[in-house]
LOLUM-548182 format. One line per 10 residues: number of its first residue (from 1); for each residue x, y, z of C-alpha. Coordinates in steps of 0.25 Angstrom, whole numbers, plus 2048, in hexadecimal, padded with zeros to 3 digits. Layout:
REM residues N
NUM = X:Y:Z | ...;
END
This chain:
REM residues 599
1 = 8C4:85D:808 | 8BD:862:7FD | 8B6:852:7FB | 8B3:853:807 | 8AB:861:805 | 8A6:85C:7FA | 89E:84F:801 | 89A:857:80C | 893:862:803 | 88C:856:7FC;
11 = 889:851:808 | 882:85F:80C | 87D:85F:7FF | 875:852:800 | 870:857:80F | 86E:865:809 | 864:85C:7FD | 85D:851:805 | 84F:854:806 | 84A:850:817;
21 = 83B:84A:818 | 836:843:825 | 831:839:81B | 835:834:80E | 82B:82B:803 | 831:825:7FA | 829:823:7F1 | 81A:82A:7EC | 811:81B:7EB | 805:817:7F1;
31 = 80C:816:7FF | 817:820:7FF | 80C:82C:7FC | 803:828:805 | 810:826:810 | 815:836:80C | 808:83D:80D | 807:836:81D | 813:839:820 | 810:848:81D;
41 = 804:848:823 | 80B:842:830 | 814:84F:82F | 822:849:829 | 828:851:81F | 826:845:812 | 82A:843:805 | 826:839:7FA | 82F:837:7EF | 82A:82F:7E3;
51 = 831:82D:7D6 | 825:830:7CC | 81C:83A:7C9 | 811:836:7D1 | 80C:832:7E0 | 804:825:7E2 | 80E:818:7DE | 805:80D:7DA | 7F9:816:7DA | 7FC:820:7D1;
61 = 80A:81F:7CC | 809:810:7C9 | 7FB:80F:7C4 | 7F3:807:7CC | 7E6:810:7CE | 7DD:807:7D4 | 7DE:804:7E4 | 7DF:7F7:7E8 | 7D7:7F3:7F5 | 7D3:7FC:802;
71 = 7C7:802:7FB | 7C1:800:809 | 7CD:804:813 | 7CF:811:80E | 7D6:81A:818 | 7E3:822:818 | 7EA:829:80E | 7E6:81D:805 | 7D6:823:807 | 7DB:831:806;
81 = 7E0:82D:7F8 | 7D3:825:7F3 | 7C9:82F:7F9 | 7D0:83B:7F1 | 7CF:82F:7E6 | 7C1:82E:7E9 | 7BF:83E:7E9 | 7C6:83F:7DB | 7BD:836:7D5 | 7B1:839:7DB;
91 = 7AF:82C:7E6 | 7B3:822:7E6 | 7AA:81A:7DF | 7B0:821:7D4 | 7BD:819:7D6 | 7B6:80B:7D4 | 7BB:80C:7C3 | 7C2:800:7C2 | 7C1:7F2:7C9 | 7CE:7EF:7CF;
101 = 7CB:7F8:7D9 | 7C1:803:7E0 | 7CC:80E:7E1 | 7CE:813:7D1 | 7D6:81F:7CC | 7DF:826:7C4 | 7ED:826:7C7 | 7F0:835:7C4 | 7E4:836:7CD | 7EA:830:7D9;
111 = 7F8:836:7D6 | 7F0:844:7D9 | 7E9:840:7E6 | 7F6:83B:7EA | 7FD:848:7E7 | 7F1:850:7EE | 7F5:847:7FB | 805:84A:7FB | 801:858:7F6 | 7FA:85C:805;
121 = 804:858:80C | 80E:863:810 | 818:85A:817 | 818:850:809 | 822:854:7FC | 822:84A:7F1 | 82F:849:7E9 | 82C:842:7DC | 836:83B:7CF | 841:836:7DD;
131 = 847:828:7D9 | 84A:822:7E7 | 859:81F:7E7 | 85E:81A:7F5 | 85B:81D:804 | 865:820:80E | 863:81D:81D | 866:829:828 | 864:826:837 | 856:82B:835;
141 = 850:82A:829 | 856:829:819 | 85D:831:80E | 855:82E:803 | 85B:830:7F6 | 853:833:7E8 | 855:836:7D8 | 84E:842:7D3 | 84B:843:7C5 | 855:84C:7C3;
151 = 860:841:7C6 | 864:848:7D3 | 865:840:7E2 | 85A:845:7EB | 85B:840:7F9 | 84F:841:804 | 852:83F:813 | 845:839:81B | 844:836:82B | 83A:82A:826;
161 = 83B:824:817 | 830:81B:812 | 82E:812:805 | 824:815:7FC | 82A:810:7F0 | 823:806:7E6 | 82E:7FA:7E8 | 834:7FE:7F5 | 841:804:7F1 | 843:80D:7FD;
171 = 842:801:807 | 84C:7FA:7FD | 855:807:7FE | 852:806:80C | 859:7F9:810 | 84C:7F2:814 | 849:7E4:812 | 83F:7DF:809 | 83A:7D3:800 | 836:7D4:7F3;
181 = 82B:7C9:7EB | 823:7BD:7F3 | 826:7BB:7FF | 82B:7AE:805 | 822:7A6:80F | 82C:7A5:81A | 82D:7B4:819 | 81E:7B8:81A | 817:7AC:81F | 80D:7AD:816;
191 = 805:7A2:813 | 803:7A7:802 | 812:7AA:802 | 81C:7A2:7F8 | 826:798:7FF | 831:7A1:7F9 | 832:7AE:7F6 | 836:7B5:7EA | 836:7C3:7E2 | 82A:7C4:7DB;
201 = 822:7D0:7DB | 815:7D3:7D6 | 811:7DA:7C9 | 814:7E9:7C7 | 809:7EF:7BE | 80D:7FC:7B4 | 801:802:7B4 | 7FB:80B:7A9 | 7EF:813:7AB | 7E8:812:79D;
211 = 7D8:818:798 | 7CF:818:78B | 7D3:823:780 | 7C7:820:779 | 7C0:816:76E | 7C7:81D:763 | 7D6:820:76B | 7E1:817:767 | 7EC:816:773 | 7F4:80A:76F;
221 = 802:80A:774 | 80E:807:76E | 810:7F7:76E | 818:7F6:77B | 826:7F1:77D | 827:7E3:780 | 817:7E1:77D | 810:7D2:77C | 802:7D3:77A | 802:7C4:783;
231 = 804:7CC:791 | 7F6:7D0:790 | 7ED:7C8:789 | 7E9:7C3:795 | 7E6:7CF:79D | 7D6:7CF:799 | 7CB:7C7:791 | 7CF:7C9:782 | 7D0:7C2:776 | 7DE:7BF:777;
241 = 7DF:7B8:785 | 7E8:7AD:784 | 7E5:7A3:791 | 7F3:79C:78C | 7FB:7A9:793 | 7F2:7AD:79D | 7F4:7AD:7AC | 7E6:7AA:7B1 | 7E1:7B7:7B6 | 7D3:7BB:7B5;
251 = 7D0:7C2:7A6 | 7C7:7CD:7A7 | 7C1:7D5:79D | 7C8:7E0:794 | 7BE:7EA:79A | 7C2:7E4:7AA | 7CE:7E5:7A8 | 7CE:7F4:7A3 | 7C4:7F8:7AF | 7CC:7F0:7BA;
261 = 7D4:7FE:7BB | 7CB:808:7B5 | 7CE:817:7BA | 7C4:822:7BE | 7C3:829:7B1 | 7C5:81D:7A9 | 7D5:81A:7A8 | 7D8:80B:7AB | 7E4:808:7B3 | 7EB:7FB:7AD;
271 = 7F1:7F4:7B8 | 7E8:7E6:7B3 | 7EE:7DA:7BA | 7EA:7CF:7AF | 7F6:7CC:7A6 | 7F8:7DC:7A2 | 802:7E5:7A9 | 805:7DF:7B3 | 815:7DC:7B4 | 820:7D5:7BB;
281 = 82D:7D9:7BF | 834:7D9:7CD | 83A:7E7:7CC | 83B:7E9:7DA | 84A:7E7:7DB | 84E:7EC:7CD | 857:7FA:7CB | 84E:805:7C7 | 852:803:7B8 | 84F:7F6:7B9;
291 = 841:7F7:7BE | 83E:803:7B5 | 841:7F7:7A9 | 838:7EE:7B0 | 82D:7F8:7B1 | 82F:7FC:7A3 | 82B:7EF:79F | 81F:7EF:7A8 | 81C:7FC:7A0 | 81B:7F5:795;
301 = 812:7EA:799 | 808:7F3:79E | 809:7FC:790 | 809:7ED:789 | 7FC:7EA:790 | 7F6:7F8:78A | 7F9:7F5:77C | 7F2:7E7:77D | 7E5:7EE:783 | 7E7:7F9:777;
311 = 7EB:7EE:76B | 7E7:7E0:771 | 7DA:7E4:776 | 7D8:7F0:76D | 7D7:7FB:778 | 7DE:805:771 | 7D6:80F:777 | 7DC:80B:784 | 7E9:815:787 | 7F3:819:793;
321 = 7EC:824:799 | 7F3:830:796 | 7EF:839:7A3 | 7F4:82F:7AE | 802:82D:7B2 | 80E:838:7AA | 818:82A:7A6 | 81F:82A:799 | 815:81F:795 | 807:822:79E;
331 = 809:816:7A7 | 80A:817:7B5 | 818:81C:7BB | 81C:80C:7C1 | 814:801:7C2 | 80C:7FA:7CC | 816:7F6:7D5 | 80D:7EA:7DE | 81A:7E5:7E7 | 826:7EA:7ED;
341 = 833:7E8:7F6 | 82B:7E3:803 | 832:7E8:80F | 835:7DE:81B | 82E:7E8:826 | 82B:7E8:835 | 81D:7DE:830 | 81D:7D6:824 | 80D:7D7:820 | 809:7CA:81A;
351 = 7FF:7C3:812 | 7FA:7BA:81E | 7F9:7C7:827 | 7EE:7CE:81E | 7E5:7C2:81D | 7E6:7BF:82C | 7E8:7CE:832 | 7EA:7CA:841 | 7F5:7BF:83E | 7FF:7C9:842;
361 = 7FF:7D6:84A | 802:7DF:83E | 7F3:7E5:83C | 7F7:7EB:847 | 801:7F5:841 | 7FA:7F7:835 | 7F8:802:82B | 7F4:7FF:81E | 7E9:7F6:81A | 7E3:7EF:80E;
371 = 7DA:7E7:807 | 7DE:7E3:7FA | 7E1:7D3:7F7 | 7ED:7D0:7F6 | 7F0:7D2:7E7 | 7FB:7CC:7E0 | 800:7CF:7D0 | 809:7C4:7CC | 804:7C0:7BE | 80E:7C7:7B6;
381 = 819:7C0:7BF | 81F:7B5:7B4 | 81B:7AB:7BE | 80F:7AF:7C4 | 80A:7A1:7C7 | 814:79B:7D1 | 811:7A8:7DA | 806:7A7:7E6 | 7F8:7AA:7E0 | 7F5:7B8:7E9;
391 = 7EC:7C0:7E0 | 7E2:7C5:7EB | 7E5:7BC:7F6 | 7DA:7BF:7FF | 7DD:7C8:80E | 7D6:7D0:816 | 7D8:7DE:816 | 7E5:7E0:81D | 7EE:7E9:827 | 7FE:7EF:823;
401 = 806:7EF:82F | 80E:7F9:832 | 81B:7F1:833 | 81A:7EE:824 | 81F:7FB:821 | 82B:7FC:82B | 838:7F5:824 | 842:7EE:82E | 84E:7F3:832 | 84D:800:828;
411 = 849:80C:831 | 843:81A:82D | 83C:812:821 | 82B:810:81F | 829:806:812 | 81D:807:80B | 816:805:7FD | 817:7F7:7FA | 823:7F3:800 | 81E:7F3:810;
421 = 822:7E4:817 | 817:7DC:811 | 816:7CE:80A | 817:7CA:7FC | 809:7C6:7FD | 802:7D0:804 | 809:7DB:7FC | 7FE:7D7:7F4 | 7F5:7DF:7FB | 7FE:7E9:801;
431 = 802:7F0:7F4 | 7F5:7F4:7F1 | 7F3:803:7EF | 7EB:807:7FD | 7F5:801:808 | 800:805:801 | 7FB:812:802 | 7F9:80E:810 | 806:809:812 | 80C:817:80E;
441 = 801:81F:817 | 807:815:824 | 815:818:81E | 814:827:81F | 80E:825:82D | 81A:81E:832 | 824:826:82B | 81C:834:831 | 81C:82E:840 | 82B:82B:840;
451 = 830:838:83A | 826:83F:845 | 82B:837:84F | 83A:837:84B | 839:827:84E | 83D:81C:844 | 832:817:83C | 834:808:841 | 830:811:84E | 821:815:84C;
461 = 816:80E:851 | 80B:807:84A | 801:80E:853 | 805:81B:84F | 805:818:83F | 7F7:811:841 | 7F2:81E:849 | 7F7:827:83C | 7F1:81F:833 | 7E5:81F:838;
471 = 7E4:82D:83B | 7E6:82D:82B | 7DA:826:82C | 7E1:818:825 | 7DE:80A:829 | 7E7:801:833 | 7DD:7F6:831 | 7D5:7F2:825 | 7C7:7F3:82B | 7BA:7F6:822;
481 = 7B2:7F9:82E | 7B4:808:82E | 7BB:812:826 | 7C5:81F:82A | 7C0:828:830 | 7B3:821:836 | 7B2:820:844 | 7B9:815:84B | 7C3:812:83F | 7CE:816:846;
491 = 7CB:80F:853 | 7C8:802:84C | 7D6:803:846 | 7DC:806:850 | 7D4:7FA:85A | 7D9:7F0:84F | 7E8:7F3:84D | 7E8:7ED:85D | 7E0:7E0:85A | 7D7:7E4:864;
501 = 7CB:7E2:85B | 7CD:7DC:84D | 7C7:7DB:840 | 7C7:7D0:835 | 7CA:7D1:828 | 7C4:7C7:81B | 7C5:7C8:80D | 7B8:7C8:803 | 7B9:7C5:7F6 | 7C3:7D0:7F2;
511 = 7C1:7D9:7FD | 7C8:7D8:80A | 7C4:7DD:816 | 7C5:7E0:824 | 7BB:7E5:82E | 7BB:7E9:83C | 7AF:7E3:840 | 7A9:7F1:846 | 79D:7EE:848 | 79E:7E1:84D;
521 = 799:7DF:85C | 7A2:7DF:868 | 79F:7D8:876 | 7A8:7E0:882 | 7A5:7D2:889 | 7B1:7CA:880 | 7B3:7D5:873 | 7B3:7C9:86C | 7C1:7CC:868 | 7C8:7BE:865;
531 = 7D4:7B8:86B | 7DE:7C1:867 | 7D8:7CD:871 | 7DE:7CA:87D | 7ED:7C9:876 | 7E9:7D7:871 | 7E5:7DD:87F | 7F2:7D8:883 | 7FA:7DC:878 | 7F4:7EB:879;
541 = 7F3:7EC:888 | 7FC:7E4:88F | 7F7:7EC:89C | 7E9:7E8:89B | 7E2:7D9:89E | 7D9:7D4:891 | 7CE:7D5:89B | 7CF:7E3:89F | 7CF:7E5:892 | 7C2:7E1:88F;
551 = 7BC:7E6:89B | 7C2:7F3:897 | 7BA:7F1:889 | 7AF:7EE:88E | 7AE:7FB:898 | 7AF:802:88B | 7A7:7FC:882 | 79B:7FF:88E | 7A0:80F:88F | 7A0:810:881;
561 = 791:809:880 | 78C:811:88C | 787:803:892 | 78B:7FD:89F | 799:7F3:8A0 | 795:7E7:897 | 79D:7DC:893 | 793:7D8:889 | 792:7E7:884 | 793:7E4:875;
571 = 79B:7F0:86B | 79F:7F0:85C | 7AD:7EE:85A | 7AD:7FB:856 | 7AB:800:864 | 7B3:7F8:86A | 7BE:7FD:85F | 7BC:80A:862 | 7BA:807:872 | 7C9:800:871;
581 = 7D0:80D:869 | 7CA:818:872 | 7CD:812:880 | 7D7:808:87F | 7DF:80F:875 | 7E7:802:870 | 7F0:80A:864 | 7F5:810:871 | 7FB:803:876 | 808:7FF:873;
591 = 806:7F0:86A | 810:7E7:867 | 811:7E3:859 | 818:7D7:85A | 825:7DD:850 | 81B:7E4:847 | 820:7F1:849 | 823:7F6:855 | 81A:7F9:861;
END
């Protein structure tokens, strides 16, 4: 009797101390604060829980203060984030400082705005120093269960749980399935895929945030564990290249180098991909001790690769700066984590899908775009030469579908960060900074519209997360033609994720694009749609002939013009966007996604 007391009063004890959210984010990166701060503003009850001091993941935490890509698309809480950027620093002009990218800042910078956003939202708590331990499935939703510093078990119960870690522990915790490294061809179909899979990851990066003390200061560090001045002779033009070792990537200047990530105000973000610090290690699997060791190491590469700036290239004045991130040795809390776990989802986004956009119906459900090339850092990787040669592959910009962020089988559960159902390949433009942010802004969307509708996540339509998203005035398609909040953006969204009208995508030179065509003529008499109209019209309305259709266009297109019935009545696409979305209202319609998601 008395055990029996006793495990019932831990039982009440455990009840009696688990925290209850409609949402829980595990995880304070890129993705899973941007997923926290919707999901509040949606009207769930959210908590993020992140294991160091600060918001941000890769954009603060890990370093990497320079956004890659989507200078031109930006919209949601991504734009929210570079427009307080902007406002910090005086425009955005002012955040053109170093030449890898056109969005510059300070890490501690970014932390703040970060904070500033979770800060105005009343239905958002951040718990922060949580190690995630496990995750226990209920009927609906998770026991989710922590270490606080204090050494104590913390348990958190959620309706909806998402994944905002940096390698995709919670999905692992979780029991959903998932590939690690390439890829293999039968799996993905890609043409660029490798015959066989296998495990390798790209580079992780440690990151350290470093400025200039002054001509007279001398900051030269203690000669670093495990040191040889032959990792990095090659990582600029200087007189102790030796071609004998090198790699055969491009060597720029000294000066180049320095400036590729120089900081408003002057500090220089070291994250410089020429034989430098880089480092490889598939950690992905590893115990925490174990990877803590491996990272340790990767510590020591980066401080390696500052003492042969300070005493092989005589930059002693060059030191860690001593007012960025509050670790024991001034580098960024972890690295630069560029792959993860990669879920197996209701859509597997591919390579071949971001160059060729209407290949498949997954544009359709999308919500999250890019337009960053697809970037690969293997050089560190002992045998870098036998891998597939992807550094900047060119794409179009592209559209994330919605399925990639739904595991199979696992319910209750949104994964986002890097570890959504993508390819090896095209992970190489997924990571980046913006649509990961992205990512977690459609996580928390999805997450929100399940608890609100006490229905399973797997459960909520595509139309609906589109319709949130937009009214957050982010991007479902990557069209340059019109920005938020001009008028017709959100029509021409909406027109394009039916295929009714469709734009077209090319790469130039670095940039990669996609425009709408807006102002491109349009003749009622044949819309000058292509082939793949009439299948459209009968996907979307199965109750109305092709014909009608057009006729039923065309009486708009002359109401709207204030001209008699013409079939050679000539519109933009625009107007005929816009005619499409106010009268025939096509997000209304249900659309089958041929197993995409659901209808």
């Amino acid at each position: 009797m008395k055990r029996f007391l006793l495990a019932a009063a831990a039982v009440l004890c455990t009840i009696a101390c688990t925290t209850k959210v409609d949402v829980l984010v595990v995880g304070g990166g890129a993705s899973g604060t941007t997923a926290g701060i919707q999901a509040a503003r949606m009207g769930a009850k959210t908590m993020i829980v992140e294991e160091t001091p600060w918001l941000g993941g890769m954009l603060t935490s890990a370093g990497v203060s320079a956004i890659d890509g989507n200078y031109r698309l930006r919209g949601g809480l991504f734009g929210e984030f570079t427009d307080a950027l902007a406002e910090h620093y005086g425009g955005y002009e002012n955040l053109k400082t170093g030449w890898v990218s056109n969005i510059m800042f300070e890490p501690r910078v970014g932390e703040e705005i970060l904070e500033n956003l979770v800060d105005a939202e009343p239905k958002l708590k951040v718990r922060k120093g949580l190690v995630f331990l496990h995750a226990h499935k209920l009927d609906h939703g998770w026991d989710v269960c922590f270490d606080d510093p204090d050494g104590e078990r913390v348990t958190i119960r959620c309706k909806v749980l998402i994944d905002g870690t940096e390698l995709g522990d919670v999905a692992k915790a979780c029991g959903v399935a998932y590939h690690i490294g390439f890829d293999p061809r039968y799996y993905t179909g890609e043409e660029m895929a490798l015959e066989d899979g296998n495990d390798i990851v790209q580079d992780m990066t440690m990151v350290v945030t470093i400025k200039d003390f002054g001509p007279d200061a001398d900051m030269t560090i203690a000669r670093p564990e495990g040191y040889d001045e032959r990792n990095y002779i090659n990582c600029c033009e200087n007189p102790l290249n030796d071609p004998s070792i090198s790699k055969g990537q491009p060597l720029w200047s000294p000066e180049m180098m320095l400036s590729y990530g120089l900081l408003p105000g002057g500090e220089m973000m070291i994250n410089w991909p020429v034989e430098a610090n880089d480092f490889y290690a598939n950690i992905i699997e590893m115990s925490r001790e174990q990877r803590d060791s491996v990272i340790n190491v990767a510590r020591q590469r980066t401080l390696g690769f500052l003492y042969f700036l300070q005493t092989g290239l005589g930059m002693k004045n060059l030191g860690i700066a001593d007012d960025e991130y509050p670790s024991e040795d001034g580098l960024a809390f972890f690295p630069y984590h560029r792959e993860s776990r990669r879920i197996e989802g209701e859509h597997l986004y591919t390579l071949d899908e971001a160059r060729d956009r209407y290949s498949t119906n997954a544009y359709r459900t999308g919500i999250a775009v890019g337009d960053y090339p697809v970037d690969h850092h293997h050089y560190a990787y002992p045998d870098w030469a036998s891998l597939p040669k992807l550094s900047f592959a060119p794409i179009p910009s592209f559209t994330l579908s919605l399925g990639s962020l739904i595991p199979l089988k696992v319910e209750d559960l949104v994964v986002a960060e890097k570890s959504v159902s993508v390819t090896n390949l095209i992970n190489g433009s997924t990571r980046l900074q913006p649509v990961v942010m992205e990512i977690g802004q459609a996580a928390g969307v999805v997450a929100a519209l399940a608890v609100r509708r006490k229905c399973a996540v797997r459960a909520v339509d595509v139309r609906s997360v589109q319709r949130e998203l937009l009214s957050a005035g982010a991007y479902l398609q990557p069209w340059l033609d019109l920005k938020p909040g001009e008028e017709g953006f959100e029509a021409l969204q909406r027109v394009s994720c039916t295929g009714i009208l469709r734009g077209e995508g090319r790469n130039v030179g670095w940039a990669n694009e996609s425009w709408f065509r807006t102002s491109d003529p349009l003749k009622w008499s044949d819309l000058d749609l292509g082939d793949y109209f009439d299948s459209c019209i009968i996907d979307l309305y199965e109750d109305v002939r092709a014909a009608d259709f057009y006729e039923l266009l065309r009486s708009l297109g002359a109401a709207n013009l204030g001209e008699p019935a013409d079939p050679d009545a000539v519109v933009t696409r625009l107007d005929a966007a816009v005619l499409i979305d106010r009268y025939l209202n096509p997000f209304d319609k249900p659309v089958d996604f041929s197993g995409d998601l659901l209808k």
